[in-house]
C-alpha positions as CSV (number, residue, x, y, z in Angstrom):
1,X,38.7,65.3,48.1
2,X,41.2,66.8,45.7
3,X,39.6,70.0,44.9
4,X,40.0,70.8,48.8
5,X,43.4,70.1,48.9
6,X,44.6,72.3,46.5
7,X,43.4,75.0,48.0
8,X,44.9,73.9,51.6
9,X,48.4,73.0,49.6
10,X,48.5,76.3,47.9
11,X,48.0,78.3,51.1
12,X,50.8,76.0,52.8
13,X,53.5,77.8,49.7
14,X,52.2,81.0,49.9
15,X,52.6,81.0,53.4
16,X,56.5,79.3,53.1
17,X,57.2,82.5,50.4
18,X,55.8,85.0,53.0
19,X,58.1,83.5,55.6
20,X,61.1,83.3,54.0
21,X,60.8,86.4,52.9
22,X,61.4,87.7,56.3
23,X,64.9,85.8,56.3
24,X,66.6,88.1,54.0
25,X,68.2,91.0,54.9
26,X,67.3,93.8,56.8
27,X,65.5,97.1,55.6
28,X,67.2,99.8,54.2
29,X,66.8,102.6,56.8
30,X,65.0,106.1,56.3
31,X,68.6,107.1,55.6
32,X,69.2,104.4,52.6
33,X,71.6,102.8,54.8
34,X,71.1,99.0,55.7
35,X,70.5,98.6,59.3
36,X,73.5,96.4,61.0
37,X,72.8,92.7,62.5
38,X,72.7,93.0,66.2
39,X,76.7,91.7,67.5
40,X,77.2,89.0,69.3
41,X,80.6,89.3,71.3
42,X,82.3,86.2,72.4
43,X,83.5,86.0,75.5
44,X,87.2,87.1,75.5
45,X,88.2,85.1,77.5
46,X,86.9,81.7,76.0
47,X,88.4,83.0,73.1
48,X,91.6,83.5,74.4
49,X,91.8,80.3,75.2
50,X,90.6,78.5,72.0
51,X,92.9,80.6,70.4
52,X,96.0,79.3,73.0
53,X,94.5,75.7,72.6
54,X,94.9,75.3,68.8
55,X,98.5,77.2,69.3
56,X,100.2,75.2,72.0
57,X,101.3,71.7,71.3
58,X,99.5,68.8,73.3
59,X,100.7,67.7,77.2
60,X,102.6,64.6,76.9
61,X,104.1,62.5,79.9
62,X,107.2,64.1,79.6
63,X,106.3,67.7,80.5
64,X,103.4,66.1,82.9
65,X,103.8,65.6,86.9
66,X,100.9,64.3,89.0
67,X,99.9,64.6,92.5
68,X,97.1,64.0,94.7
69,X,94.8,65.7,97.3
70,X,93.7,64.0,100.2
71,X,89.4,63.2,99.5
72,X,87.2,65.5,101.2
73,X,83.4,64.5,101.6
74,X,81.0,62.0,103.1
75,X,79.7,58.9,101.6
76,X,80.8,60.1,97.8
77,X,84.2,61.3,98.3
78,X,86.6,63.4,96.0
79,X,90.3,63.3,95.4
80,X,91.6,65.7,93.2
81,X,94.1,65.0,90.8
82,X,96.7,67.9,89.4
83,X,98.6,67.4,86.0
84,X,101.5,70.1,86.5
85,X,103.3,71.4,83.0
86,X,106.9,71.2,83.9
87,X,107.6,72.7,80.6
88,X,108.9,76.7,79.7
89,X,105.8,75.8,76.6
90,X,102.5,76.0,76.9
91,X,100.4,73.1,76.5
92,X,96.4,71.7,76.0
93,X,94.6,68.5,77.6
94,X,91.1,67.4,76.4
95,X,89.3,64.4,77.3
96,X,89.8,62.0,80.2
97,X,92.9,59.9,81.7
98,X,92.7,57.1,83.4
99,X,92.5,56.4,86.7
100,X,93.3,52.8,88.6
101,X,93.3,52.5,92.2
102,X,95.9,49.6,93.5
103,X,95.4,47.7,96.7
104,X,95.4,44.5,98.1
105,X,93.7,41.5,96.3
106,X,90.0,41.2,96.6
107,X,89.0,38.0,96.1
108,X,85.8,38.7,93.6
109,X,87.8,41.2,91.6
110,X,91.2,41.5,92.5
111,X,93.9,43.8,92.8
112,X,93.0,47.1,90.7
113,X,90.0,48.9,90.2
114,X,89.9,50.7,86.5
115,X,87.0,53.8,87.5
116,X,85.0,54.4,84.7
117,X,84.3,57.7,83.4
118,X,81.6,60.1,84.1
119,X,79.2,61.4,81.6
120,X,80.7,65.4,81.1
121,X,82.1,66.5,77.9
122,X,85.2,67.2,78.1
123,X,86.7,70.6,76.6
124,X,90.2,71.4,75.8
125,X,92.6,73.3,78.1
126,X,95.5,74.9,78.0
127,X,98.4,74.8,80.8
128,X,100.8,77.4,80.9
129,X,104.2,76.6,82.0
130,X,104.3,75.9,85.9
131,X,100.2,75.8,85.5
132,X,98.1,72.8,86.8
133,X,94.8,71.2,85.4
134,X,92.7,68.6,87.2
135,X,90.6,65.8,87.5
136,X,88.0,64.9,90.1
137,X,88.2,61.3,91.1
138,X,84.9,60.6,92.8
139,X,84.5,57.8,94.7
140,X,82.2,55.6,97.5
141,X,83.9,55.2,100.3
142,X,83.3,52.6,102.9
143,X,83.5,48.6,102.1
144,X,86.4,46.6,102.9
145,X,89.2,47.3,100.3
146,X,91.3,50.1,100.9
147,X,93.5,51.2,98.3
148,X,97.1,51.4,98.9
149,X,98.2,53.4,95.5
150,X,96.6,55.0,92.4
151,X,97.9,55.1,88.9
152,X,97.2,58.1,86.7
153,X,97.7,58.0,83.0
154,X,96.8,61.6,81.5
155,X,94.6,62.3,78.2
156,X,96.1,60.7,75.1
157,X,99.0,58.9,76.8
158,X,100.1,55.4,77.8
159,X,103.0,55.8,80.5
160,X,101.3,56.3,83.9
161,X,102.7,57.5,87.0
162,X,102.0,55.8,90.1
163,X,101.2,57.6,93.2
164,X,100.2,56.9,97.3
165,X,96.0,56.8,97.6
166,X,95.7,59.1,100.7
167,X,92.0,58.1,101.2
168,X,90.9,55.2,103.0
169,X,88.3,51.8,101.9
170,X,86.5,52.8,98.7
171,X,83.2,50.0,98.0
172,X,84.3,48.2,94.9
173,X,81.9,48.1,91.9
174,X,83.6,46.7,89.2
175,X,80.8,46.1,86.2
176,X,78.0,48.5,88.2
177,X,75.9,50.1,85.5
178,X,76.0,53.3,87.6
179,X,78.9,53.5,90.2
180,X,79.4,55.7,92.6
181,X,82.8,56.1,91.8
182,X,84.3,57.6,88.5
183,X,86.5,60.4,86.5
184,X,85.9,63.5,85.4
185,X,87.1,65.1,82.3
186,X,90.3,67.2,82.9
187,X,89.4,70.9,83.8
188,X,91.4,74.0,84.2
189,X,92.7,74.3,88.4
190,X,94.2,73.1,90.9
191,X,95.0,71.7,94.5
């Protein structure tokens, strides 16, 4: 069994060299020059922005303002929410806020309903002075709770602003392993 091994093994290496030969760099041309790696061009405008992103200093609650759309849909409904920079400085988001919708107590799981996130990456933005990002706030309406306020906290911060809910009853699910109501990430928009 060993002497046809060695054979097998010793084809396996010659073939590795062969293939890593073709790794290395490219062919001199009939010319003697080296022949240039195809370019990949980013995007300018993703660029731009990572470039603004690790510039501008991060939003905090004291350049932030909030306000809220009115949900549009069936069923799953969506409110968006718009963090306004008030600032005359550039800022960046990333990641998620949170989101609790306020109402009257329910008597299986009370007052406030924390939505969970959702399962998008989040990716850094950056907010120009006057500029708006958002958040989708998804949830399922029907039930009977209706909300009577919501209370936004943005990315990275722990003073919330508290706000009218403009939708009607949203179905609570507290605990649900896959609710039908939840956060997005923040994202470049607006209302």
């Amino acid at each position: 069994m060993g002497t046809t091994r060695a054979p097998f093994v010793a084809g396996l290496f010659a073939a590795g060299l062969l293939l890593a030969g073709c790794g290395g760099d490219p062919a001199p041309s009939a010319a003697g020059e080296m022949a240039a790696p195809p370019a990949q061009a980013a995007p300018e405008e993703a660029a731009g922005s990572a470039d603004q992103a690790a510039a501008a200093a991060r939003c905090t609650d004291a350049v932030l303002t909030a306000t809220v759309n009115e949900p549009t849909g069936e069923g799953q409904q969506r409110t968006v929410l718009a963090w306004r920079n008030t600032s005359d400085q550039p800022c960046t988001m990333t990641g998620f806020g949170g989101v609790d919708l306020r109402g009257p107590d329910d008597p299986t799981f009370g007052p406030s309903y924390s939505l969970p996130r959702s399962a998008e990456e989040p990716t850094a933005i950056t907010l120009q002075p006057g500029g708006t990002g958002i958040t989708t706030i998804t949830t399922l309406s029907g039930g009977d709770w209706t909300p009577t306020e919501v209370v936004v906290t943005a990315p990275d911060e722990t003073t919330s602003q508290t706000l009218p809910w403009r939708g009607g009853p949203v179905q609570r699910q507290d605990g649900a392993t896959r609710p039908g109501s939840f956060i997005g990430p923040v994202e470049q928009g607006s209302i």
